[in-house]
C-alpha positions as CSV (number, residue, x, y, z in Angstrom):
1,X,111.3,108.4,56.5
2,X,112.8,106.1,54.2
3,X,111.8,102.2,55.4
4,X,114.3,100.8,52.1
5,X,117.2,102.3,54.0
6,X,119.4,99.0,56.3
7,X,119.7,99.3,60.2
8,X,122.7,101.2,61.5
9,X,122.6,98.4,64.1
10,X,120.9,95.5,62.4
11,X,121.5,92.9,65.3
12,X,120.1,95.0,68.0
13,X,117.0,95.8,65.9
14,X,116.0,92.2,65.8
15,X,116.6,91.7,69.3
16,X,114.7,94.9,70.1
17,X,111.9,93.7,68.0
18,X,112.0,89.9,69.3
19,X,111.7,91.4,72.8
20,X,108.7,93.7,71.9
21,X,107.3,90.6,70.3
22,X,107.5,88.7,73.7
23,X,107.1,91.2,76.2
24,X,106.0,94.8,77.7
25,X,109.1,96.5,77.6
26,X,110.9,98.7,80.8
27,X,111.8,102.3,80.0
28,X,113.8,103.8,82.9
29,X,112.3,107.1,85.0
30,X,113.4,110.4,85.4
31,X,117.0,111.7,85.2
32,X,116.1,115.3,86.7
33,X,114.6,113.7,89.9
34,X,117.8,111.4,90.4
35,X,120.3,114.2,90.1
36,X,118.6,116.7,92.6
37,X,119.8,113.8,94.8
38,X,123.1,114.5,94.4
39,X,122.8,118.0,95.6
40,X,125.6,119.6,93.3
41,X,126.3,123.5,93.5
42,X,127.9,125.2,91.0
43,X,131.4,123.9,91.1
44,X,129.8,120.6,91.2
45,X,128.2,121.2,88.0
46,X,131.1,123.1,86.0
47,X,133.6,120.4,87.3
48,X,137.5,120.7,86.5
49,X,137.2,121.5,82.7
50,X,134.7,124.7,83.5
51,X,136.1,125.7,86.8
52,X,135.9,129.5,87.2
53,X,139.5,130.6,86.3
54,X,140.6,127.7,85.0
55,X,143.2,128.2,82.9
56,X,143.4,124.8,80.8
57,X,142.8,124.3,77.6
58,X,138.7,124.0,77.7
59,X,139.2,127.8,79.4
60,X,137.9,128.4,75.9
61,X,134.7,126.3,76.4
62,X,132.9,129.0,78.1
63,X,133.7,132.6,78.1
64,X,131.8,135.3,80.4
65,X,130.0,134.8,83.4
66,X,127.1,132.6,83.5
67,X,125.8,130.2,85.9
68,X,126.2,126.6,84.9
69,X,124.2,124.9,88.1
70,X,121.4,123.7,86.6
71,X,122.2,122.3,83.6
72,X,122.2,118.6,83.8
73,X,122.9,117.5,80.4
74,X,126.7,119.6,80.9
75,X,127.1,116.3,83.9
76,X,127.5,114.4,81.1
77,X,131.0,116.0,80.4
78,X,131.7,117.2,84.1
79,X,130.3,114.0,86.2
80,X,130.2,111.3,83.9
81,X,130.7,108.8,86.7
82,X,126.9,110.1,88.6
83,X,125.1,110.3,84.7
84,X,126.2,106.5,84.3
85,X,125.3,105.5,87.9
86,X,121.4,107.0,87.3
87,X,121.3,104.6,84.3
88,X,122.9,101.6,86.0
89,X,120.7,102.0,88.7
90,X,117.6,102.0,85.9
91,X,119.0,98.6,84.6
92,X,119.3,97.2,88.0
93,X,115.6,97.9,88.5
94,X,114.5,96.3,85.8
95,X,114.5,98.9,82.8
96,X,115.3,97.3,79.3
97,X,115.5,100.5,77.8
98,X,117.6,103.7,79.1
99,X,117.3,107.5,77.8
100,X,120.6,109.4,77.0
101,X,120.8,112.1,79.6
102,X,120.7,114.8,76.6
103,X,117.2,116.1,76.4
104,X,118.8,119.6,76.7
105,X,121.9,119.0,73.9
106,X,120.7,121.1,71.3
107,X,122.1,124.6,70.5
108,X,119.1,126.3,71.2
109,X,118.7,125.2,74.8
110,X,122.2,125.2,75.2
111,X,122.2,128.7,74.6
112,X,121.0,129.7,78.0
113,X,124.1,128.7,79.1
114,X,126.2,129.8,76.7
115,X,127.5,126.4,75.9
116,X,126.1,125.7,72.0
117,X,129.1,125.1,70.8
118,X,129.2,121.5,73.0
119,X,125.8,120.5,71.5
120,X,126.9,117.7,69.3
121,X,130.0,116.6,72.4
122,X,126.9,116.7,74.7
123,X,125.0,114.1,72.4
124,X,128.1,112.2,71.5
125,X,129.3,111.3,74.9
126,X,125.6,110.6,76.6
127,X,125.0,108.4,73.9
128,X,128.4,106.6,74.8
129,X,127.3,106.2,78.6
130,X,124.2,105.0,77.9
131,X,125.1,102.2,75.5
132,X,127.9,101.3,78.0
133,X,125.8,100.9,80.6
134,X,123.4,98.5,78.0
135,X,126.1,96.9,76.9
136,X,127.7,95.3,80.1
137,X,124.3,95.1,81.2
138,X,123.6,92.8,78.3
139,X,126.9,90.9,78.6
140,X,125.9,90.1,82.3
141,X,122.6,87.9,81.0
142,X,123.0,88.3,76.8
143,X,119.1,86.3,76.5
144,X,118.1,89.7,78.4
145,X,119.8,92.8,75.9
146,X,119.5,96.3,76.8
147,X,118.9,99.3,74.4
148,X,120.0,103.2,74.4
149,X,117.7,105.3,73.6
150,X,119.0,108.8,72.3
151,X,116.4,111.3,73.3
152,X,115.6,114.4,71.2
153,X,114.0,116.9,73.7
154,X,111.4,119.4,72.3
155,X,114.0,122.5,72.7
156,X,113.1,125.6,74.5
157,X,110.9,127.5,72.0
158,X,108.3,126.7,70.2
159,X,107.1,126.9,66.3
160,X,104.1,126.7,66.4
161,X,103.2,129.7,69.3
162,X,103.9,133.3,69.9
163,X,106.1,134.2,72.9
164,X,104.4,137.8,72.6
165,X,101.0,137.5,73.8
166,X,100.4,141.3,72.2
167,X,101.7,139.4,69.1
168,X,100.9,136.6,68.4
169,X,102.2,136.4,64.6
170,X,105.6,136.7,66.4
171,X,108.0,133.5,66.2
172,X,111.1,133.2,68.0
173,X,112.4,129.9,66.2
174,X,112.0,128.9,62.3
175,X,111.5,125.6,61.3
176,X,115.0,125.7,59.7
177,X,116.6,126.5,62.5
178,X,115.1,124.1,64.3
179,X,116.1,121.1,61.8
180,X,119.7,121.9,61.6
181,X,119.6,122.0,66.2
182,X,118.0,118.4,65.6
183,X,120.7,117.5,62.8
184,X,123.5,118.3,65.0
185,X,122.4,116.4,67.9
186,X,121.0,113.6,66.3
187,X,124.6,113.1,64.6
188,X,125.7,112.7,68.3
189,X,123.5,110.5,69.4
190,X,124.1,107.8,66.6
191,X,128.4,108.5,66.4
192,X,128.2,107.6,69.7
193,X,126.3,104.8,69.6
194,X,122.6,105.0,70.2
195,X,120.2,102.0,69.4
196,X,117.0,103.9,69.0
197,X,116.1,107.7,68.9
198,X,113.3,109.2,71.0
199,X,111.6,112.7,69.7
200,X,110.1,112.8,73.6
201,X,107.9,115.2,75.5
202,X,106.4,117.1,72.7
203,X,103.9,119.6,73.1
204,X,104.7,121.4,69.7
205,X,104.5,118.9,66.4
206,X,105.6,121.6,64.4
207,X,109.1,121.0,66.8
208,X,108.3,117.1,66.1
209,X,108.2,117.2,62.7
210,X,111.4,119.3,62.6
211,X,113.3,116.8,64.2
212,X,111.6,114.1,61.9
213,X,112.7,115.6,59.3
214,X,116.2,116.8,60.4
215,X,116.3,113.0,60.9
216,X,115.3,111.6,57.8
217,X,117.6,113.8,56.3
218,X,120.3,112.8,58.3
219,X,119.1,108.8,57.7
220,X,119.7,109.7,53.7
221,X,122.5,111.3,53.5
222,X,124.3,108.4,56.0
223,X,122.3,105.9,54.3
224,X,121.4,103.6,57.2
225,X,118.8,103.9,60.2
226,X,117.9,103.7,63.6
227,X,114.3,103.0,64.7
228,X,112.7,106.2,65.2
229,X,109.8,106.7,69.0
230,X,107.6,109.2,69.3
231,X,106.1,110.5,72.5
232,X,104.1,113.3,73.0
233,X,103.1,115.6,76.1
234,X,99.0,116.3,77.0
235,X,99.4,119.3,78.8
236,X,96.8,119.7,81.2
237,X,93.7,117.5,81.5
238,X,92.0,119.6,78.7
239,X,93.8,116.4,76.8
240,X,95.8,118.2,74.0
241,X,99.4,118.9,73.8
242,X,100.0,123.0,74.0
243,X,99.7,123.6,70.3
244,X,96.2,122.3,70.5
245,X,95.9,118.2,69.6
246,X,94.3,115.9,70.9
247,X,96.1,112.0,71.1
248,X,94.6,110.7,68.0
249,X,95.6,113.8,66.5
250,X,98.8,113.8,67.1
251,X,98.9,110.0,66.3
252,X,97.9,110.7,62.4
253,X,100.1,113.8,61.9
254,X,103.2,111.7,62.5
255,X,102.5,108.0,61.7
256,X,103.5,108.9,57.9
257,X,106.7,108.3,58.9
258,X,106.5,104.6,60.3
259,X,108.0,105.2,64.1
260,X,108.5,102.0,66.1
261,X,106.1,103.8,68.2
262,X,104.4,106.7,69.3
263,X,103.6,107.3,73.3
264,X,103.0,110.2,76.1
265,X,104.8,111.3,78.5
266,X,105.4,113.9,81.2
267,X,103.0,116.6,82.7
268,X,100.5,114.7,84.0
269,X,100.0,111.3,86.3
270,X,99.2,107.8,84.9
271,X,95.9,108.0,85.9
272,X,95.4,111.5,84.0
273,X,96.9,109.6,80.9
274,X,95.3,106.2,81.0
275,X,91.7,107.5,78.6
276,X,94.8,109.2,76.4
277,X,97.0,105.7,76.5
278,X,93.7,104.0,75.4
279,X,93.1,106.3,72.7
280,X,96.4,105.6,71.0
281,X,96.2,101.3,71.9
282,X,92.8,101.7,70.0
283,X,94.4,103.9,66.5
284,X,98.1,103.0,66.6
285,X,99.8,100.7,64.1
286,X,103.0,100.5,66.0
287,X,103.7,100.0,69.5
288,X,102.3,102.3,72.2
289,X,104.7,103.4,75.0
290,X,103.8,105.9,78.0
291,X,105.9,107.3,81.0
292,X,104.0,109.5,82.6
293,X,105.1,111.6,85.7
294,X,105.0,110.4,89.8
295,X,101.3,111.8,90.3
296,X,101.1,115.7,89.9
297,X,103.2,118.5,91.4
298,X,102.4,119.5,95.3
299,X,102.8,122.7,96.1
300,X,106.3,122.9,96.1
301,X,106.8,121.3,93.1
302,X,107.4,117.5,94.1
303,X,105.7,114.4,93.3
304,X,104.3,112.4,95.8
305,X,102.9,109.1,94.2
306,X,104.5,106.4,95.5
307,X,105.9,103.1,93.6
308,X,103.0,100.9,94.7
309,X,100.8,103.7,93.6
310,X,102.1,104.5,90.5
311,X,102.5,100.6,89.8
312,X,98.6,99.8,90.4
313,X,97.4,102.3,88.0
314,X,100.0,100.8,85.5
315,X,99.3,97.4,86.2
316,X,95.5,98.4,85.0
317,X,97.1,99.4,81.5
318,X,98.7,96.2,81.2
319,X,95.5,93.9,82.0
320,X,93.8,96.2,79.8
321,X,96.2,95.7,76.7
322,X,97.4,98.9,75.8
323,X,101.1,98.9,76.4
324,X,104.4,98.0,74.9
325,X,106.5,99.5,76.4
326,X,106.0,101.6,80.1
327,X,108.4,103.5,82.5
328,X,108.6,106.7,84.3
329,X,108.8,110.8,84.0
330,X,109.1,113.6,86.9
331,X,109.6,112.4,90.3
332,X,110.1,108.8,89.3
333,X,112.9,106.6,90.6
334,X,114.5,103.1,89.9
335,X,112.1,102.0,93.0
336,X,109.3,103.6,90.8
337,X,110.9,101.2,87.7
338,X,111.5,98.3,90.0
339,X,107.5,98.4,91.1
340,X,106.1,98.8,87.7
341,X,108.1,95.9,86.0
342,X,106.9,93.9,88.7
343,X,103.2,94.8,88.2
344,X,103.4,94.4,84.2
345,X,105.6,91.0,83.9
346,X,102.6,89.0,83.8
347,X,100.7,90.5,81.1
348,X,101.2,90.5,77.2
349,X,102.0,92.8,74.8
350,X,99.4,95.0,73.5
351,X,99.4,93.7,69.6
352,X,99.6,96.7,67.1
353,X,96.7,97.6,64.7
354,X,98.8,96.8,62.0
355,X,99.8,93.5,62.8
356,X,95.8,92.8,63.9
357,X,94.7,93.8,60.2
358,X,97.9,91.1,58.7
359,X,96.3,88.5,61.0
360,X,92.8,89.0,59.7
């Protein structure tokens, strides 16, 4: 990924960069968890434009019978008002950084619900309420600024494995097809105003490097940039992502392409994370994030850890110097956010390898 290219947004990258300089950064938490708050059925979720029978001129937007509950990323369009609340409610808890609700807005996930054709809309428009939200945040206390972070979710499929366990030569996405699905929604995040793009929760790198490259492409042919994060997902506590890697693994099969920084995220609890957090502090050039989940799943599929919980075992990652930026996954809230600020405001940035070998 071309580092001769300029910034899209030069002036938020140096105060990005000036903040990650001073401090450990706030991500927000989960979108997912805040929305099953709002208890929406399925007119809730199709709103006026994809009412059933409506007869406007979106009728278009979604032919046939299909379901829509479910499918958070269409809020965006239906119940803009609830997808900028979540991130307001992020900021007022002490996040610097907010994710685009959008980690669904690609054709290929899309496609469950019929809805691919709103792929690059569904980017578009979440980039716009996040970087509104940043943006009178910022405006309320400008020595604080707040960044919007476009997030590129690791589709549905997978590249790397077989969906056919009696076949395992089988693939049901191509690498191409994936690039041009990361194309099209990356060109929504940044027309709509993203500060930073986030390839997050992958358990593929085969998917990762697709959307590298579908953004690398899409950096050259517009011939300006955005800083680029990287998080990854350990699946279990076998301590690889599903296709197989370990942390430091995954760290060198993507750092060719200079991200601001490369993290984990998702499936497991901080705890689970921390010897996988360290491993990254101890290889990474750039900076390390992490926002790992509430705890693990109960039984029924809820996460129990509790802020002060979750905010101890963070705290530790802090003392210990491994972060740069920290926030929450599945089943965390803006209490969640609120707690772990708290327990990482007094500690330094972790310093990246990089800038340790300059100083030596």
């Amino acid at each position: 990924m071309s580092s001769t290219l300029p910034w899209l947004h030069p002036e938020r990258v140096a105060a990005l960069q000036a903040a990650l300089r001073e401090r450990i950064l706030i991500l927000d938490g989960g979108m997912g968890t805040m929305l099953q708050g709002h208890r929406l059925d399925e007119a809730g979720f199709r709103g006026e434009r994809f009412a059933e029978g409506h007869d406007s001129q979106h009728a278009h937007d979604h032919p046939g019978a299909c379901d829509l509950k479910g499918n958070n990323d269409l809020l965006t369009l239906t119940k803009p008002d609830i997808i900028r609340g979540v991130h307001e409610a992020y900021l007022e808890a002490g996040a610097d950084l907010v994710e685009t609700n959008t980690f669904n807005s690609t054709r290929i996930s899309q496609a469950d619900y019929r809805l691919e054709h709103l792929a690059y809309e569904l980017n578009r428009e979440g980039a716009k309420l996040a970087r509104a939200a940043c943006a009178a945040y910022t405006a309320q206390n400008p020595a604080r600024p707040r960044f919007a972070i476009g997030i590129l979710g690791p589709t549905s499929r997978t590249a790397s494995l077989s969906p056919d366990v009696n076949d395992p030569g089988f693939r049901n996405v191509s690498f191409e097809e994936l690039v041009d699905n990361y194309n099209e929604a990356a060109r929504g995040l940044l027309d709509g105003g993203a500060d930073v793009i986030m390839v997050e929760t992958i358990f593929d790198t085969l998917n990762a490097k697709a959307a590298l490259f579908a953004l690398s492409e899409l950096f050259r042919a517009r011939g300006s940039r955005v800083p680029v994060m990287i998080s990854g997902t350990i699946t279990d506590r076998s301590g690889r992502t599903l296709s197989g890697q370990t942390a430091e693994a995954f760290y060198y099969s993507v750092k060719h392409i200079r991200p601001l920084s490369v993290g984990l995220n998702c499936a497991l609890g901080a705890a689970d994370l921390r010897p996988h957090v360290q491993t990254l502090a101890n290889v990474s050039e750039c900076y390390v994030s992490t926002h790992p989940n509430a705890g693990l799943p109960n039984a029924f599929g809820e996460y129990d850890e509790t802020p002060a919980q979750m905010a101890a075992v963070i705290g530790s990652f802090a003392r210990d110097g491994l972060l740069n930026m920290v926030g929450g996954c599945c089943g965390t809230t803006p209490a969640h956010i609120k707690a772990i600020a708290e327990a990482v405001s007094n500690y330094a940035p972790r310093t990246p390898a990089a800038e340790e070998k300059e100083a030596a």
